[in-house]
Structure formats: structure tokens, C-alpha cells
C-alpha positions in Angstrom: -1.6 16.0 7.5 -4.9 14.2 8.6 -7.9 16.2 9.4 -10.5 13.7 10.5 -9.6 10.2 11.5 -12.3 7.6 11.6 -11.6 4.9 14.0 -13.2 1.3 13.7 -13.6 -0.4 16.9 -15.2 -4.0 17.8 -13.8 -5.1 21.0 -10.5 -6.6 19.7 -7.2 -6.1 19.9 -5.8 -4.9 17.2 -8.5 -2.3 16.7 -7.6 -1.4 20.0 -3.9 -0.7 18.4 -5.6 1.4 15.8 -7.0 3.8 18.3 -3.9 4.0 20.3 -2.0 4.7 16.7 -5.2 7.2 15.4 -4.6 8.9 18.8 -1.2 9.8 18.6 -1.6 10.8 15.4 -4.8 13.2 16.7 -2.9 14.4 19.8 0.0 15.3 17.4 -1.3 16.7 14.6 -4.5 18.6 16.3 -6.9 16.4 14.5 -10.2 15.1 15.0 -11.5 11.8 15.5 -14.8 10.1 15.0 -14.8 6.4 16.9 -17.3 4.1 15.1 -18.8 0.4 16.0 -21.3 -0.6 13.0 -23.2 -4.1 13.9 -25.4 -6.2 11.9 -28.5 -6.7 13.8 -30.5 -6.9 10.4 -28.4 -10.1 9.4 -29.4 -11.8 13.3 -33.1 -11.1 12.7 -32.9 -12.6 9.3 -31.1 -15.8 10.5 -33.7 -16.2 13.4 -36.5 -15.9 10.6 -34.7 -18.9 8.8 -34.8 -20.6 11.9 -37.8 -20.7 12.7 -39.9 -24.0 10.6 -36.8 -25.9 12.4 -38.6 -24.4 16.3 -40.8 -26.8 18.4 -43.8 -27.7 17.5 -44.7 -25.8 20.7 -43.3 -22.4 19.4 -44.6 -22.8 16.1 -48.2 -21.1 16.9 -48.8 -17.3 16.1 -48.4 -16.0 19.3 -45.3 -17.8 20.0 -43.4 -16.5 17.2 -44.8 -13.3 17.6 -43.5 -13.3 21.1 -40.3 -15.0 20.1 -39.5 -12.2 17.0 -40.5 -9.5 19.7 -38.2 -10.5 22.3 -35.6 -11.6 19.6 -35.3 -8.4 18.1 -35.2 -6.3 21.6 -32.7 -8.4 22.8 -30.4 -7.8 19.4 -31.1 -4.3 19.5 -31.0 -3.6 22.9 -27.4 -5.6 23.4 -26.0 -4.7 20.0 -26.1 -1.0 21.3 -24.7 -1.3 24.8 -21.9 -3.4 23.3 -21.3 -0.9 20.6 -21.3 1.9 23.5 -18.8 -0.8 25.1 -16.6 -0.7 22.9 -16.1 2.7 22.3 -16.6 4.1 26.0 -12.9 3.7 27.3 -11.5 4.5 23.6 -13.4 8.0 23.8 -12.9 9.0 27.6 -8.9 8.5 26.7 -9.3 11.2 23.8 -11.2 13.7 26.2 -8.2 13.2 28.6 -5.8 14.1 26.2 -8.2 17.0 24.7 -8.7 15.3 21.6 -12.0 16.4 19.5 -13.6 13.0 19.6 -17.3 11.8 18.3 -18.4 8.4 18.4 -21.3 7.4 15.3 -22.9 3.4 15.2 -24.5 2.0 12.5 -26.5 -1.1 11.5 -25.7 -3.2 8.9 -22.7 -5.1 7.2 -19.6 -4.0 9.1 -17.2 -3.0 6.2 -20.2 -1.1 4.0 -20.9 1.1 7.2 -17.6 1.6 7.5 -17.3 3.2 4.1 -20.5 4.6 4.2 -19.5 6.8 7.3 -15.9 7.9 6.2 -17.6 9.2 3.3 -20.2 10.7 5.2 -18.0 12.2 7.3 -15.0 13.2 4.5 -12.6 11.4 6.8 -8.9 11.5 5.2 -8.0 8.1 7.3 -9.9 5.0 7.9 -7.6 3.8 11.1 -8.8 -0.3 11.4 -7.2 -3.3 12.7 -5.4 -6.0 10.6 -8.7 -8.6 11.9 -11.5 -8.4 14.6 -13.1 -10.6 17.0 -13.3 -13.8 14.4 -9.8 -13.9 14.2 -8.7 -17.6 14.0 -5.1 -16.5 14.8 -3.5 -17.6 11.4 -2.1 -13.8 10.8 -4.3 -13.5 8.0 -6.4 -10.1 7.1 -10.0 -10.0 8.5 -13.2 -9.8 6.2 -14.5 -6.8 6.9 -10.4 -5.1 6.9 -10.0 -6.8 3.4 -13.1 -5.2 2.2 -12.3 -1.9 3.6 -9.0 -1.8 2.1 -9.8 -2.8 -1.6 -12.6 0.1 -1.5 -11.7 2.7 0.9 -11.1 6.6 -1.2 -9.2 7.4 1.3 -5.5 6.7 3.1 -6.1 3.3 5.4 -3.9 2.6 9.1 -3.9 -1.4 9.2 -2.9 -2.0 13.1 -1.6 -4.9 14.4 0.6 -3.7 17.2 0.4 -1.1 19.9 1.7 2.1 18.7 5.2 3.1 20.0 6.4 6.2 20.7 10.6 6.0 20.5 10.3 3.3 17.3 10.9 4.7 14.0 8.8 5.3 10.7 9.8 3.6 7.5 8.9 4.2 4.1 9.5 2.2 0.6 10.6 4.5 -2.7 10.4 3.2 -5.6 10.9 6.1 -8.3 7.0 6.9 -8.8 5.2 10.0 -7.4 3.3 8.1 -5.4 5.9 6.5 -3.5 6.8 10.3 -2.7 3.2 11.1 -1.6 3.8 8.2 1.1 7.4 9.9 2.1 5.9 13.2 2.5 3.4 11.7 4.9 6.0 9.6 6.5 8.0 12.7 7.0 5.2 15.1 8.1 4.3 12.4 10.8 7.8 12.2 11.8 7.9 15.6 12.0 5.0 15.5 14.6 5.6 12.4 16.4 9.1 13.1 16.8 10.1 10.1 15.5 13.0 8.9 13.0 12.3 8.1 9.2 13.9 5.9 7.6 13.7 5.5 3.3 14.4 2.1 1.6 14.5 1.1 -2.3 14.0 -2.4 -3.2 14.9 -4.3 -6.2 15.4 -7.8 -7.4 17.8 -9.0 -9.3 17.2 -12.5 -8.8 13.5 -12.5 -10.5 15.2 -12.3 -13.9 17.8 -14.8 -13.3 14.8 -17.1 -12.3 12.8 -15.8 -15.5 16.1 -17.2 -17.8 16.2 -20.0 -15.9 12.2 -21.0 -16.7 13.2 -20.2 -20.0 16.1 -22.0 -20.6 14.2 -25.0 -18.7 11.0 -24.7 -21.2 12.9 -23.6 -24.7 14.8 -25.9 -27.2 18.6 -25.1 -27.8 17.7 -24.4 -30.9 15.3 -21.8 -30.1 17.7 -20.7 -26.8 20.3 -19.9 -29.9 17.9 -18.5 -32.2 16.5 -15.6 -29.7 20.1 -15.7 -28.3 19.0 -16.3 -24.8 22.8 -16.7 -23.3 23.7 -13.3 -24.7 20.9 -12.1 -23.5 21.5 -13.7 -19.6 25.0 -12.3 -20.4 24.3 -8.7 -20.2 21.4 -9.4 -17.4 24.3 -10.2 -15.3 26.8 -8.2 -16.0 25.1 -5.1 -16.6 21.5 -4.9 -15.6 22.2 -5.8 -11.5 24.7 -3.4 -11.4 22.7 -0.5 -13.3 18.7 -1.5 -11.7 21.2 -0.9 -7.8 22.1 2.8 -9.0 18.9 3.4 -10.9 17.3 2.7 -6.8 20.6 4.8 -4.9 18.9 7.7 -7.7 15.0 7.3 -6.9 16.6 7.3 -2.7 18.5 10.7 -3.5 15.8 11.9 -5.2 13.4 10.8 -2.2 16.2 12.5 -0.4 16.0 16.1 -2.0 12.2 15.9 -2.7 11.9 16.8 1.1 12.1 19.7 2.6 11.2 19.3 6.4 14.8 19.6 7.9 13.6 18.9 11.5 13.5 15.0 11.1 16.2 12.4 11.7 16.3 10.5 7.9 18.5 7.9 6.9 18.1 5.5 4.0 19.4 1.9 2.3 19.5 0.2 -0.9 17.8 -3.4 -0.4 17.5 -6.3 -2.6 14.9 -9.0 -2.8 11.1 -9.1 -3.1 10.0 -5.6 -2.0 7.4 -6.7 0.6 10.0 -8.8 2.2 12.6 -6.7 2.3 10.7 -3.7 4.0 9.7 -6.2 6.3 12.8 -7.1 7.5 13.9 -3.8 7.2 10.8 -3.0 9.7 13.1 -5.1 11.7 16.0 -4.2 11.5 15.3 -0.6 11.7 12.8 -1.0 15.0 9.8 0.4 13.2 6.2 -0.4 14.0 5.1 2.0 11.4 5.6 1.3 7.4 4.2 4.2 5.1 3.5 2.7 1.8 1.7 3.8 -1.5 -1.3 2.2 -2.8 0.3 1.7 -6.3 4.3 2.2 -7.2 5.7 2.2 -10.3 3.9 -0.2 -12.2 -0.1 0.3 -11.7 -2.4 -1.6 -14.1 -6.0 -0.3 -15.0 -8.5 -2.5 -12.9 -5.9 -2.7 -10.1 -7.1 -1.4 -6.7 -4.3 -2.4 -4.5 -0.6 -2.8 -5.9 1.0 -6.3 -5.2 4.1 -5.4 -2.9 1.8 -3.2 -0.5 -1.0 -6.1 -0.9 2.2 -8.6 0.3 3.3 -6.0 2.6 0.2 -5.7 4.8 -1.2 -9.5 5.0 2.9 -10.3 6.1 4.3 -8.2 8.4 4.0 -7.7 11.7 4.1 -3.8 11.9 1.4 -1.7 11.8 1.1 -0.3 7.6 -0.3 3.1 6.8 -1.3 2.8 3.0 -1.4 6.1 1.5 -4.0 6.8 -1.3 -7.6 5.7 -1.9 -9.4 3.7 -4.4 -9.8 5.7 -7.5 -12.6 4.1 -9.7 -12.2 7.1 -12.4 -8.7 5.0 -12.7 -9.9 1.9 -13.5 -12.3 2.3 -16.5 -11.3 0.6 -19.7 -9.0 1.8 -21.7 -8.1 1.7 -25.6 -5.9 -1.2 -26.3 -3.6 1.2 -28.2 -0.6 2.6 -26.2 0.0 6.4 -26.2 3.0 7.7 -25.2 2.4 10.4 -22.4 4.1 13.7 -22.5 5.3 15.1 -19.3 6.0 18.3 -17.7 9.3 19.0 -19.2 8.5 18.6 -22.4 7.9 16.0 -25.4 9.3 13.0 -25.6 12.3 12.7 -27.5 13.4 11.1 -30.8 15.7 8.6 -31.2 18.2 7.9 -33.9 18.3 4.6 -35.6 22.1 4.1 -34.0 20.7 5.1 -30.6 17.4 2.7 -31.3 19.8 -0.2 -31.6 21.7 0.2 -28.8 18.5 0.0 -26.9 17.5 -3.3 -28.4 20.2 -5.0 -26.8 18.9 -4.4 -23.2 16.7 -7.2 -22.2 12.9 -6.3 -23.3 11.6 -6.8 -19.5 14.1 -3.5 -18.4 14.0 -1.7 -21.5 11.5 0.9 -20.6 13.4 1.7 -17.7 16.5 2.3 -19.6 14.8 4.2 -22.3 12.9 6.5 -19.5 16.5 7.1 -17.9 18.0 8.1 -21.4 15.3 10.4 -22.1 15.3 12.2 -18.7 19.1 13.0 -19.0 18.5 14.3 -23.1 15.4 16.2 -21.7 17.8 18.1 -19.1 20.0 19.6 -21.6 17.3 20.7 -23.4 17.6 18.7 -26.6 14.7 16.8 -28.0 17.1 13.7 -30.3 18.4 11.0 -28.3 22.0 10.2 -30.2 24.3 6.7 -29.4 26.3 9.0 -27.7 23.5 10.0 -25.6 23.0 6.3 -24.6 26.5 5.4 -24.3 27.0 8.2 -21.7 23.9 7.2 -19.6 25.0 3.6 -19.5 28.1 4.3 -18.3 26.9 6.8 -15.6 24.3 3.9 -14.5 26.8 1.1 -15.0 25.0 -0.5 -18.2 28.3 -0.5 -20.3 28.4 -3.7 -21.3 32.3 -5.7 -21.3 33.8 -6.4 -24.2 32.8 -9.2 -26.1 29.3 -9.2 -24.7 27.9 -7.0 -27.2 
């Protein structure tokens, strides 16, 4: 769990639900918690200074704007501390009522870059920040500084935009990737501590490709439709890939499901379809949570990509608080070669594949075909065998529900 929690205050409301969340967790969980309001006086003294020629001709002599820079910069200094010391007074005499370690740090400069600056400083596991500050213009969107803190931060991020509640529920999205079970192990562990029901959901979308052939069949002659066999190919989208994408998500649930071991939580999971941001939204919902545990990244990170899309939907839409679980990792996004290498894994190599077994492949559409190939080789990996057969690929089709009818082949 958390160690050190770094709280970002500034007078507003939803960082105000940040602390209250960042506290729970503290109280819970026996962490610490450093409470932090960083201010740019630097930026006021240099916007005075560009005032200036635009002054009175009565201020513009040497003594005057000597005077006027003096009093200027004691008055921005002086009030930018006591309102720091403001903001964080009531935040920090609540942790030492609840006997929560608590420090407070202030810092001058650009708001997000102190931000950072101190969580590294301080190796803090969890930047804990509202979803936007005092410049909110109460359109729901992210705030500068929280933006700016999210696309950079190394470490796990708490967006607040709600108080936090102790008898709502936790949920968490899986997805299949290891990350997505990083973000159910902390979802867990803070259920565990909080007390607090989990709940698991898997998206996916089976309406995206039926829009993709629609685009297609909209934008491609019927000559070329026929030539690339585009209704065959909507054929076996509907008829086999739905059905065989919804048990692909019911296995990355069960395997959520047996990949945890704390049996002192309540847990209960569904199988959702639609745009995964949406749908954990309303699942948020439907499920009473103010808490949604996400991953940075799920299944289908990119080089160069700092934030994946759902979560980056997820946290400017909904209206529950979002715990993002991993940091920026720069060593990540360095250029690559162009050339694709297959990766080897833990159980072994990858497997061959017959030419009979290669074919059958090439019928499933080309945007689902990795998927399929990666469930083929996982079940030939398990018996120990390194050739993938047509048998092989009948047998996992049929166990997923990607046995095509008759006639559609």
C-alpha cells in the first residue's frame, strides 16, 4: 500500500476532497502525509514589472517604483504565505486529530512543476490532487496545473472530485493486461483497509467494428467491397467475433478473480459493453462507487504514450473520484526500431504454426487477429507443446465461441 501521500491543496473544493480521500487512506493504511500549497509569486512580480511603462506619469520616477516594487513584492510574499498556511491549517490540525503523521512543505513557482518537484523530493508513492482549483469555470473540465500533473507525475495520481465516502464501494476496470491487475491489487488492498466492497468490470465493444464496416462499406466501391470480401468478412464479425471478444472479457474477469488472494473483501464482478470509459462510468453508478481504480495503460500501450485513452476519457468524464495507478515512465517512451520483434514470455517461446493452422487464422478479421492468435498460443503453451495444429485452433474457437456457421467459411 501507500507509504507517503503528498496532498495538493489551494483553497478549493475538490482539493479539499483529495485530502479527505488521502486521509482515509492515511488513517487506514498507517501512512504518512505531506500537505503542500506551491504559489507563483515569481510570475506576480514579473507581471507588475510589465506593468510598469503603462503607471502614471507620477509613479514613473525612481523612487516611486522603487517604493512601488518594494511594497509590491512584500505584499505578494507576505500574503502568498499566510494564504498557503490558510490553506493547509485546518487540512493538517484534522490529521493530528486522527494521529496521522502529517508535514506540510510550500514552494514558489509554477504550481504543477512544484508539485512534481516535491513528490520527487519527498519519494511520495501518491500525488492526491483535485480534478481543478480555484480557476475553475465550472464546465467539468480538468484544471491546468491537474492536467500537467497527471501527464508527468512517476508516481500513482488520486484525481478528487467528490468527498470521500465511507460505505460506497471501489471499482476497478480489467482488461487482460498486467497492469490492469496492478490496479485490482491496489483496489483490493484498499478495500481490504477501508472496509469497503470491490467491485471488477470488463469492457468491450462490439459496436466499434460494426461502425468500422460500415465506414468502409460507405467509402469502398462494390467492386473493391467484393474483391477484399468485406461481407464475408462483416459475416464472421457478427457471428463469431461478439460472441468470442464477451468470453475472451468473462476469462480476463476470472483471471482478475483468481489473481487475488486477500479473502477478507466483498468482490463481485460484470461483463460490460460499450466504450470502456463510459461503461465504468455508469457502472460507478450503478454500483454506488466514488472510487474507480484504473491503470495508466491497458492492453494496448503505444511508445510516446503517457496516459492511455480509456483512463484519459475516464478521468475528464466522470463524476467519481479516479485513482490512476502507475507513473510516467520516460525509459518507456524512447524510440523504438520500426521492426517488430515478437517477445518471449515466461512460459516459454512462442509457438509455431502450421500452414493449415496459419489459414484458419487469416479468416479472423485482421483488427482481432492478434487476440485470437495470443489465445491459441496460450492454450498450446499449457500443454506443453511448442506447434500450433488446425486442430489446435479449432478447439480454442469453439471453447471461445469463434466457430464460425456453416456456410460462412
Amino acid at each position: 500500500m501507500y507509504n507517503h501521500i503528498l496532498v495538493a491543496l489551494d483553497g478549493s473544493r475538490p482539493s479539499q476532497y483529495a485530502g479527505q480521500t488521502a486521509m482515509a487512506f492515511a488513517e487506514a493504511a498507517g501512512c504518512r502525509i505531506t500537505a503542500c500549497h506551491v504559489y507563483g509569486a515569481q510570475y506576480h512580480r514579473q507581471r507588475f514589472t510589465d506593468m510598469e511603462p503603462g503607471l502614471p506619469s507620477k509613479y514613473q520616477t525612481v523612487q516611486s517604483l522603487s517604493y512601488l516594487r518594494a511594497t509590491h513584492d512584500k505584499l505578494i510574499h507576505e500574503g502568498f504565505h499566510s494564504l498557503s498556511a490558510g490553506y493547509v491549517e485546518t487540512f493538517v490540525d484534522s490529521c493530528r486529530i486522527k494521529s496521522i503523521n502529517i508535514e506540510y512543505a510550500s514552494a514558489e513557482g509554477r504550481s504543477y512543476v512544484g508539485i512534481l518537484q516535491l513528490a520527487a523530493k519527498l519519494k511520495c508513492d501518491l500525488i492526491a490532487i483535485g480534478a481543478d482549483g480555484l480557476g475553475a469555470t465550472g464546465n467539468g473540465l480538468l484544471g491546468g496545473t491537474t492536467t500537467r500533473v497527471l501527464n508527468t507525475a512517476p508516481c500513482d495520481v488520486l484525481i478528487a472530485r467528490r468527498p470521500f465516502e465511507a460505505n460506497a464501494s471501489i471499482l476497478t476496470g480489467v482488461d487482460g493486461s498486467d497492469t490492469a491487475l496492478k490496479a485490482v491489487d491496489v483496489a483490493v488492498n484498499l478495500g481490504r483497509i477501508t472496509q469497503q466492497p470491490v467491485h471488477l468490470a470488463a469492457v468491450y465493444d462490439p459496436e466499434f467494428h460494426t461502425h468500422v464496416f460500415g465506414v468502409m462499406a460507405h467509402a469502398l466501391s462494390s467492386e473493391t467491397q467484393a474483391e477484399i470480401g468485406l461481407e464475408g468478412q462483416e459475416q464472421l464479425h457478427d457471428e463469431i467475433i461478439n460472441d468470442g471478444l464477451g468470453k475472451l472479457y468473462t476469462e480476463f474477469l476470472n483471471r482478475a478473480r483468481q489473481h487475488i488472494t486477500e479473502n477478507s473483501v466483498k468482490l463481485s464482478q460484470s461483463l460490460l459493453t460499450g466504450k470502456p470509459y463510459c461503461a465504468l462510468d455508469n457502472a460507478a453508478k450503478n454500483q454506488q462507487a466514488t472510487l474507480i481504480v484504473v491503470a495508466r495503460h491497458g492492453h494496448h500501450r503505444e511508445s510516446y504514450s503517457r496516459l492511455g485513452s480509456n483512463a484519459e476519457g475516464l478521468i475528464r468524464t466522470t463524476s467519481a473520484n479516479v485513482l490512476l495507478v502507475g507513473g510516467v515512465d520516460d525509459n518507456h517512451n524512447k524510440p523504438k526500431s520500426a521492426i517488430r520483434v515478437e517477445q518471449l514470455d515466461n512460459t516459454g517461446q512462442t509457438p509455431t504454426w502450421d500452414p493449415e493452422a496459419e489459414n484458419r487464422l487469416k479468416r479472423v478479421p485482421s483488427f482481432v487477429r492478434s487476440i485470437a492468435k495470443k489465445m491459441v498460443e496460450n492454450e498450446v503453451k499449457k500443454s506443453g507443446r511448442t506447434s500450433v495444429t488446425a486442430n489446435d485452433f479449432d478447439a480454442v474457437a469453439a471453447q471461445f465461441g469463434m466457430m464460425p456457421k456453416k456456410g460462412s467459411q
